[in-house]
FIZA-312360 format. One record per atom (N, C-alpha, C, O): residue in three letters; x, y, z. Coordinates in steps of 0.02 Angstrom, whole numbers, padded with zeros to 5 digits, always signed. Atoms other than C-alpha are relative to their C-alpha. Layout:
! residues N
AlaXYZ ...
! end
This chain:
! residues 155
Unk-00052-00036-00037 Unk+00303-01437+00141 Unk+00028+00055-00045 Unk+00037+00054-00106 Unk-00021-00045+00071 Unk+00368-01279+00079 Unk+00078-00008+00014 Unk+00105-00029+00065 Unk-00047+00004+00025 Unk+00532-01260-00015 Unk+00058+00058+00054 Unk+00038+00113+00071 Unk-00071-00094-00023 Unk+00695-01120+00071 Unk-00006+00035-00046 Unk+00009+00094-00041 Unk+00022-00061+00068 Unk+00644-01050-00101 Unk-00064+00046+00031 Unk-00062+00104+00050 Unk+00086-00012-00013 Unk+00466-01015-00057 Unk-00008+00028+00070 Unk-00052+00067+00088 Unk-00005-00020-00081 Unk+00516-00996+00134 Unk+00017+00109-00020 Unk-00013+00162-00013 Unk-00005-00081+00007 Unk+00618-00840+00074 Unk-00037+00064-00036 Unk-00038+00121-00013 Unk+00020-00035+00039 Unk+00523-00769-00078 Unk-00068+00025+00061 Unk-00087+00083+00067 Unk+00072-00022-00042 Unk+00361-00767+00056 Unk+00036+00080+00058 Unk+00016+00138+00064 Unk-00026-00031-00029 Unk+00468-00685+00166 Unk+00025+00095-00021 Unk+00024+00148+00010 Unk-00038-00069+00026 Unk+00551-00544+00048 Unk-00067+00033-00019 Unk-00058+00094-00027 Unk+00056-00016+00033 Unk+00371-00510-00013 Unk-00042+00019+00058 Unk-00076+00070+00049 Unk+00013-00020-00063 Unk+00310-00505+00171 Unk+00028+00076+00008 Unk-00010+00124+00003 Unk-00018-00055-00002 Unk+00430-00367+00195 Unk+00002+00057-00041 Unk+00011+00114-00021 Unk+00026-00037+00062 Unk+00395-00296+00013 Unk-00051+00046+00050 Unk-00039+00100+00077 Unk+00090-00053-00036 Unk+00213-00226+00102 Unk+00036+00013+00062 Unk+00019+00070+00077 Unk+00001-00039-00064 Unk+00280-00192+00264 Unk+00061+00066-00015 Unk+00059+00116+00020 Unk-00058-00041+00016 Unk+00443-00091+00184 Unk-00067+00071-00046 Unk-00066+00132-00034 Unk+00050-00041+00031 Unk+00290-00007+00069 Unk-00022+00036+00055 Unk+00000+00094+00055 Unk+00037-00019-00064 Unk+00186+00030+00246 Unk+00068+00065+00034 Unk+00039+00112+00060 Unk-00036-00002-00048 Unk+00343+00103+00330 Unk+00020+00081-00055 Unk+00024+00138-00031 Unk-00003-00078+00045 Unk+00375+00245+00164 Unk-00065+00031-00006 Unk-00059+00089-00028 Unk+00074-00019+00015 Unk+00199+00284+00151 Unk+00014+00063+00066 Unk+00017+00125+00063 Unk+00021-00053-00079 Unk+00199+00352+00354 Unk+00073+00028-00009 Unk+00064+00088+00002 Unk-00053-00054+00003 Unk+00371+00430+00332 Unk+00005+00059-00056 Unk+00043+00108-00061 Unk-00013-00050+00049 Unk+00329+00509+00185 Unk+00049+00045-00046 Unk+00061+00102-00067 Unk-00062+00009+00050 Unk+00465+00464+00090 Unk-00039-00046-00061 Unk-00039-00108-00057 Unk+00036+00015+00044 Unk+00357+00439-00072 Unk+00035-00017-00053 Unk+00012-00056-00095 Unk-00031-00002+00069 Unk+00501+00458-00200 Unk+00032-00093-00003 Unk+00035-00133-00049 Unk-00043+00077-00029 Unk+00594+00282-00107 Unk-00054-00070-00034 Unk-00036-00129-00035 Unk+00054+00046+00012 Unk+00423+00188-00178 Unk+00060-00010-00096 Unk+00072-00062-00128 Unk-00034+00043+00072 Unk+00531+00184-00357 Unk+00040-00046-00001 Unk+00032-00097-00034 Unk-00053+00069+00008 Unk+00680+00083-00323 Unk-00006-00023+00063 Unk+00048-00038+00088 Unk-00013+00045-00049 Unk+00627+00005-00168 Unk-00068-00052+00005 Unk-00066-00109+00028 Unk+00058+00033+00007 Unk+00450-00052-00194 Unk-00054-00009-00069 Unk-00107-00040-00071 Unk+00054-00009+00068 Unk+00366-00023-00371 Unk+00050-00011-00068 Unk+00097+00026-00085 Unk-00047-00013+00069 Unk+00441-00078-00539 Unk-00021+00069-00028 Unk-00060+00110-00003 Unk+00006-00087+00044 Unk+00446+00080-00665 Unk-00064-00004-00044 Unk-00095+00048-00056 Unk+00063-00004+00021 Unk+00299+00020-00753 Unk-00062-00027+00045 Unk-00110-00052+00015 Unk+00050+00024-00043 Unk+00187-00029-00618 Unk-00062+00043-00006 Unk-00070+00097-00034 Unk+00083-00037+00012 Unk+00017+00027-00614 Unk-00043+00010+00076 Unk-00039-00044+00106 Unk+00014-00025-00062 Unk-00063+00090-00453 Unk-00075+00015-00003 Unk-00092+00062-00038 Unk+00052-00036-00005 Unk-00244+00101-00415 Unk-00056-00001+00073 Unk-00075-00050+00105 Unk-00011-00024-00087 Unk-00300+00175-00249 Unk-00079+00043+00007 Unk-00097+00076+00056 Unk+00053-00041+00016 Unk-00477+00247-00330 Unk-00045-00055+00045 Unk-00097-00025+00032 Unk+00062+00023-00044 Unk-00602+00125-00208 Unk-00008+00031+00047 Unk-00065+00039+00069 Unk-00022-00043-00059 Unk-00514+00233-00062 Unk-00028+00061-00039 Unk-00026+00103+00006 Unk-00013-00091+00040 Unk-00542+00401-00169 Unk+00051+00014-00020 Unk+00062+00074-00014 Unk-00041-00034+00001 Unk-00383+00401-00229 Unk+00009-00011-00055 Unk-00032-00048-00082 Unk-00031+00005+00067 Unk-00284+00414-00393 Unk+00009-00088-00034 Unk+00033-00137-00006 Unk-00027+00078+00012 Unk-00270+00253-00492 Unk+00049+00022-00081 Unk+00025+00072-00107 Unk-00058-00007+00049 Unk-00121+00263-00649 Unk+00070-00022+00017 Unk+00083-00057+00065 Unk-00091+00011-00006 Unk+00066+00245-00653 Unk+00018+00014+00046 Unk-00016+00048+00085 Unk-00062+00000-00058 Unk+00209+00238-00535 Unk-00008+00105-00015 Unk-00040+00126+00033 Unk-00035-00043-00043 Unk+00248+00422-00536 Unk-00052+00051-00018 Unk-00037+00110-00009 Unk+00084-00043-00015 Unk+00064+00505-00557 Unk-00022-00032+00072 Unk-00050+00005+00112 Unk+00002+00036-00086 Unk+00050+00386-00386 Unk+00043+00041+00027 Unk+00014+00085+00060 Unk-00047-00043-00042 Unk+00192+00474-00318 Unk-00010+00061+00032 Unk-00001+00078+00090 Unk+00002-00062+00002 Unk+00146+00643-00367 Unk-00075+00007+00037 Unk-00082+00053+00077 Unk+00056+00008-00049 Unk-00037+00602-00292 Unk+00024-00008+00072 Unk-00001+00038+00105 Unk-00002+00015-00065 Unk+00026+00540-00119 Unk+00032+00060+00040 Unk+00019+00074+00098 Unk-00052-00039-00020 Unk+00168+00685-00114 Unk-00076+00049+00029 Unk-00084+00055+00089 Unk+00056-00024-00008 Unk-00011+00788-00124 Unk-00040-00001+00059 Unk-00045+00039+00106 Unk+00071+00012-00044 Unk-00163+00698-00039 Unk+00023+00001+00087 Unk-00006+00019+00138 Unk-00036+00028-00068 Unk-00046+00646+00103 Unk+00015+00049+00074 Unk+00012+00040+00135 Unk-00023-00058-00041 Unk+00009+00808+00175 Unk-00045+00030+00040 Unk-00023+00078+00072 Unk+00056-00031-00015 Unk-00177+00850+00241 Unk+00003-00062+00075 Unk-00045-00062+00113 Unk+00020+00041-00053 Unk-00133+00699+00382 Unk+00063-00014+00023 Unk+00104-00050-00007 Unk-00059-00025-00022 Unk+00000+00749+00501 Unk+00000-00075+00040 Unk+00060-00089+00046 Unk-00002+00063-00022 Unk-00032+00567+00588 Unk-00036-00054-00040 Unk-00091-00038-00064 Unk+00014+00068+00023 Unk-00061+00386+00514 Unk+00037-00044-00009 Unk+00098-00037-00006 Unk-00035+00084-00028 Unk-00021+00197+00518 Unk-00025-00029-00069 Unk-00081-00015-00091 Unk+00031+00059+00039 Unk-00044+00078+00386 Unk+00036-00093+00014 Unk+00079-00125-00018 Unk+00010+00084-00034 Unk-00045-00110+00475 Unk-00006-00044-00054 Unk-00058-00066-00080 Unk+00043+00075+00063 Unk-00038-00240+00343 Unk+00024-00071+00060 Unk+00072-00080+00098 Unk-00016+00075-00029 Unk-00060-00427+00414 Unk-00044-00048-00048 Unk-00069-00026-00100 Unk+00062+00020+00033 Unk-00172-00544+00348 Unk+00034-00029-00088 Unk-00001-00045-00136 Unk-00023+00012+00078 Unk-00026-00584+00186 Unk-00014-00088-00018 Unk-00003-00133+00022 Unk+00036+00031+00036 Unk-00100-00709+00066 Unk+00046+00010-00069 Unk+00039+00057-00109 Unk-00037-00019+00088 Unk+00042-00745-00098 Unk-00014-00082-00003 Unk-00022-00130+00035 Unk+00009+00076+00063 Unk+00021-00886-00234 Unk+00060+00030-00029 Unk+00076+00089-00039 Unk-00062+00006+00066 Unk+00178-00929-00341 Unk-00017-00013-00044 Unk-00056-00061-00042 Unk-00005+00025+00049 Unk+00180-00935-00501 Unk+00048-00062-00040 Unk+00081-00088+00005 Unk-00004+00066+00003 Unk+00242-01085-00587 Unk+00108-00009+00003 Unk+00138+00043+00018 Unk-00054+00019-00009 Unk+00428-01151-00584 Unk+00040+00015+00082 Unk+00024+00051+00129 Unk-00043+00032-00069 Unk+00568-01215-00444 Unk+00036+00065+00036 Unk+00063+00065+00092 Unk-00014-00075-00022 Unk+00609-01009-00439 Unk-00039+00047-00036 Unk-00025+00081-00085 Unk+00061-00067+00041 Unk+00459-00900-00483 Unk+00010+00044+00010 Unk+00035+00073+00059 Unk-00030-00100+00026 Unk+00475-00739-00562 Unk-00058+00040+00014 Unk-00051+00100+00020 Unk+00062-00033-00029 Unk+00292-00695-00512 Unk-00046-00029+00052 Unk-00045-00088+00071 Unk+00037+00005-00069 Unk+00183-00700-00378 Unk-00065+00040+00018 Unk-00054+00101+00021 Unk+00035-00040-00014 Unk+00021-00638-00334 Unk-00037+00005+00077 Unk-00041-00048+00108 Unk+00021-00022-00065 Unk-00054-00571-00169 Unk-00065+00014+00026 Unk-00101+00019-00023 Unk+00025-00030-00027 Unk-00187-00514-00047 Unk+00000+00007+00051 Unk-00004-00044+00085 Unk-00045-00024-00068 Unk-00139-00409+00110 Unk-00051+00036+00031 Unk-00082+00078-00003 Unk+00065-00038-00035 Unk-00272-00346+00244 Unk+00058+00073+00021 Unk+00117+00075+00035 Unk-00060-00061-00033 Unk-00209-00157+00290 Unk-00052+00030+00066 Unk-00112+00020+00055 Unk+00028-00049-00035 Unk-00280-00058+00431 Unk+00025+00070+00034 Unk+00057+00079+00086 Unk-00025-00046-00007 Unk-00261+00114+00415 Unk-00034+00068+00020 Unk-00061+00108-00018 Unk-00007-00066-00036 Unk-00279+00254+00555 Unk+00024+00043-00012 Unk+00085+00050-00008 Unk-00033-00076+00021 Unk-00274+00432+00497 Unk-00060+00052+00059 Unk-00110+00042+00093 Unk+00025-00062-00045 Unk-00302+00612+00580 Unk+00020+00060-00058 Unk+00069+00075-00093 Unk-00005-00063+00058 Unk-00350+00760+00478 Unk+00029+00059+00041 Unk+00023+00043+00100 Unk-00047-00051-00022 Unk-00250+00921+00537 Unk-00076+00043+00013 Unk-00126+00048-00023 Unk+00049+00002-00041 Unk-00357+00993+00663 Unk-00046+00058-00026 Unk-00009+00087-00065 Unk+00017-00073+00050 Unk-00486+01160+00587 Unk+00004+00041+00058 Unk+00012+00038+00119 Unk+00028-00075-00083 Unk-00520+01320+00678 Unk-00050-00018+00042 Unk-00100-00044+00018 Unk+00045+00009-00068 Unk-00610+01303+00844 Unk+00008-00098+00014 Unk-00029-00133+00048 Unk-00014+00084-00033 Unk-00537+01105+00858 Unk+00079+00001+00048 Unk+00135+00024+00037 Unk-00081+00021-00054 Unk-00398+01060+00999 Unk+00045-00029-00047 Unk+00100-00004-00059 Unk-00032+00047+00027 Unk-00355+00900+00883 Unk-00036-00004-00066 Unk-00073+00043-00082 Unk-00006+00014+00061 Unk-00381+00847+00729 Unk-00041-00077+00000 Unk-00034-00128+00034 Unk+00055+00056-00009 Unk-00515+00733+00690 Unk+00038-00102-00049 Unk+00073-00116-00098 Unk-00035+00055+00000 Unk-00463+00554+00672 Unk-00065-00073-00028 Unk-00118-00085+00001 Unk+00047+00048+00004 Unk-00549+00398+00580 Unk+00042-00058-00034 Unk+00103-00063-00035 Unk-00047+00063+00005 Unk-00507+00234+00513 Unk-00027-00040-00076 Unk-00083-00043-00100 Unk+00038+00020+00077 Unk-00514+00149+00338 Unk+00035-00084+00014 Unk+00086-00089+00047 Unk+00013+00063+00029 Unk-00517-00048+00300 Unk+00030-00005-00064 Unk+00022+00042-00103 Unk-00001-00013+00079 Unk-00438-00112+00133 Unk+00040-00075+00005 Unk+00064-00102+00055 Unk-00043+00034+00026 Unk-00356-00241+00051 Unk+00034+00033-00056 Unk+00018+00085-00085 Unk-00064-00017+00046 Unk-00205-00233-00063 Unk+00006-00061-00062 Unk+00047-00107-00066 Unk-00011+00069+00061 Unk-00227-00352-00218 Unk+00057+00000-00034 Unk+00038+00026-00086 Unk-00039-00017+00030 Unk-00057-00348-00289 Unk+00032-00064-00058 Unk+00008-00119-00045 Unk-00026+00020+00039 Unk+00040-00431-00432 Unk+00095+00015+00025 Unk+00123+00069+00035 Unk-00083-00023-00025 Unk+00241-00453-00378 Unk+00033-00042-00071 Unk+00012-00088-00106 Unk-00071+00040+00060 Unk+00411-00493-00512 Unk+00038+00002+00047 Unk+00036+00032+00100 Unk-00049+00009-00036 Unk+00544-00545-00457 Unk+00056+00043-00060 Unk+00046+00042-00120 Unk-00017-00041+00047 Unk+00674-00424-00530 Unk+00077-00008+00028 Unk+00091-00038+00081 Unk-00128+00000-00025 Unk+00914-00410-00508 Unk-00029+00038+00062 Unk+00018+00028+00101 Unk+00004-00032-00086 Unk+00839-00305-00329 Unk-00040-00024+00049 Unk-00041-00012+00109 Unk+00044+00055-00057 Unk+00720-00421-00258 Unk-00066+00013-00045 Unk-00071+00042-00100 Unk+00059-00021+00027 Unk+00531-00424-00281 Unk-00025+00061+00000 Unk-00005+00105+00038 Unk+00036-00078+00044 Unk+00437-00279-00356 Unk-00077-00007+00004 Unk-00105-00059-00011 Unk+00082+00012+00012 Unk+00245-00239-00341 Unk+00023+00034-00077 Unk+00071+00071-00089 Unk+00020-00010+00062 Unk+00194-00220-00527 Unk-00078+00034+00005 Unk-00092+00084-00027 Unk+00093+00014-00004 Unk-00008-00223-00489 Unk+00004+00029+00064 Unk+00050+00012+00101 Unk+00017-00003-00071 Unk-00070-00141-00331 Unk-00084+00021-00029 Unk-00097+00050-00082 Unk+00058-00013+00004 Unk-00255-00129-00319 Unk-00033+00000+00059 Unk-00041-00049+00095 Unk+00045+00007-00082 Unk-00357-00068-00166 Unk-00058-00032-00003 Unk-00090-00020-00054 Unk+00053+00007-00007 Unk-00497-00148-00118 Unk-00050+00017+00056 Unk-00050-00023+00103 Unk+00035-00009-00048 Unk-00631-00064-00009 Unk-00042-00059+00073 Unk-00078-00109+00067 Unk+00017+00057-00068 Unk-00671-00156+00174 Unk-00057+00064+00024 Unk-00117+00067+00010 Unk+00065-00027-00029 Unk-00745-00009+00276 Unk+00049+00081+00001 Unk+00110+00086-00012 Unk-00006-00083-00029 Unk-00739+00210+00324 Unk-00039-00021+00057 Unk-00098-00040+00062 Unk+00026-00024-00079 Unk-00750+00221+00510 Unk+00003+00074+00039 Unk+00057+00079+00068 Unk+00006-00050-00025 Unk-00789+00394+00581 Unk+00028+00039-00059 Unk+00081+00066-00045 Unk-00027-00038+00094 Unk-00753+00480+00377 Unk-00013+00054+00017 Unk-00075+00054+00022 Unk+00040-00062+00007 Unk-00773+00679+00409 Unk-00058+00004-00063 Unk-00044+00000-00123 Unk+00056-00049+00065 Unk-00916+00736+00293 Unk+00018+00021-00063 Unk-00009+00009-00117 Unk-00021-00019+00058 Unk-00813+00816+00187 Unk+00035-00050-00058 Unk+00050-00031-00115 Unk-00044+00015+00039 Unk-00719+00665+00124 Unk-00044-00059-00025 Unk-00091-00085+00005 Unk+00037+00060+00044 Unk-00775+00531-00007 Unk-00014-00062+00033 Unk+00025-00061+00080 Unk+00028+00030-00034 Unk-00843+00395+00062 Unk-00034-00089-00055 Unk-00052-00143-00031 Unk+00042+00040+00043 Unk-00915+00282-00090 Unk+00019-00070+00000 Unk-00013-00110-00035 
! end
């Protein structure tokens, strides 16, 4: 049976990734410091094609890559945490299915803007920190590229 400890920490850590999901599509990138990422966290987003390093080379990547996709969703369900040891654990580790629908900003001679779909997991590492839990660790892991334009990485 689980603990009201364990009830809530699942819980605050639940909403950890969905509070993450929810700045990502608003593109409020800077809110990832004091609301979701300790200051030394480490970020790596390279299975997708994307940047992997520190909290605010992540930032300065997303402020970037992001702006080329005037629509997208990122769906996490699928959360998967282990506690680490004692009656109030200070760490925790994770894995979170995401599914995330994007649309590239449409080119010359298109109505819309071409639209495809990426697969991933989220391997993360959480602390518990004086503001709640914190990802420390995020690590993507490749699932699938559904309908990828040509032009974009794919590996």
């Amino acid at each position: 049976m689980l603990s009201l400890q364990e009830i809530s920490d699942r819980l605050e850590i639940q909403d950890l990734g969905w509070l993450y999901s929810e700045i990502i599509d608003a593109k409020e990138f800077d809110r990832l410091r004091d609301e979701v990422f300790t200051a030394d966290a480490h970020i790596d987003y390279s299975a997708m094609g994307g940047s992997k390093g520190d909290l605010e080379s992540t930032i300065a990547f997303l402020h970037k890559a992001m702006a080329i996709f005037p629509a997208h969703q990122h769906l996490n369900s699928n959360h998967r945490i282990k506690f680490g040891e004692g009656e109030v654990p200070t760490t925790a580790t994770g894995r979170v299915m995401c599914f995330n629908p994007q649309q590239f900003e449409a080119r010359e001679g298109e109505d819309e803007g071409h639209i495809f779909f990426c697969g991933l997991w989220y391997v993360d590492e959480y602390v518990r920190t004086d503001a709640g839990w914190r990802i420390k660790n995020r690590v993507e892991e490749k699932s699938y590229f559904f309908n990828a334009p040509d032009f974009m990485p794919t590996h």
